[in-house]
Steps between C-alpha positions, in 0.01 A plus 500: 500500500529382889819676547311856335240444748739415797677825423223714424401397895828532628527891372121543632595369846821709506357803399225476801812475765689780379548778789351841439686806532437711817236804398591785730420851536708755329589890627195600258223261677484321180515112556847359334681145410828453644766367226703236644843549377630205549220244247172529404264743627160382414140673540149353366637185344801671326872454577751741373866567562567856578850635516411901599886589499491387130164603445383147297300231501426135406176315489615104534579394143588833352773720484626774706355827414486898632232594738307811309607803614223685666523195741669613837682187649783642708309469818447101427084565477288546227083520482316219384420678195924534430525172563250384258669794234861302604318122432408602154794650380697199624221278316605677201874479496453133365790221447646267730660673814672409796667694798798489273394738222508787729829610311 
């Protein structure tokens, strides 16, 4: 049971140090998250990894899986509202994933 509750407050702690992505200001005016390329790009206590040249994504845990369509990121920013479209479609690709499954 101590070692659930020692890791349950590890995770907690980690998650409140984890950088936020830059929000910048596209062409349109509209406020935007930049994807980091190279790891996790995380916004509002969410992490994903975003690959825009192979339009996917993983949620930690889960497997790799296709950014929707109607999503635009070739210019490496999406809105907050994307973002939160991208989180739940990663959420529901499932399984046990690693940076290796991007086939």
């Amino acid at each position: 049971m101590r070692k659930w509750i020692g890791l349950s407050a590890l995770a907690l702690m980690t998650a409140c140090d984890v950088p936020q992505a830059p929000v910048v200001t596209g062409p349109d005016g509209q406020a935007g998250i930049q994807i980091n390329t190279s790891g996790l790009t995380c916004y509002d206590t969410r992490c994903l990894d975003i690959n825009p040249a192979a339009r996917s994504v993983r949620s930690i845990g889960n497997r790799t899986t296709g950014i929707p369509r109607n999503i635009n990121v070739s210019d490496g920013i999406v809105t907050p509202a994307e973002f939160k479209q991208i989180g739940v479609v990663a959420s529901l690709a499932g399984g046990v994933g690693s940076g290796s499954d991007r086939g």
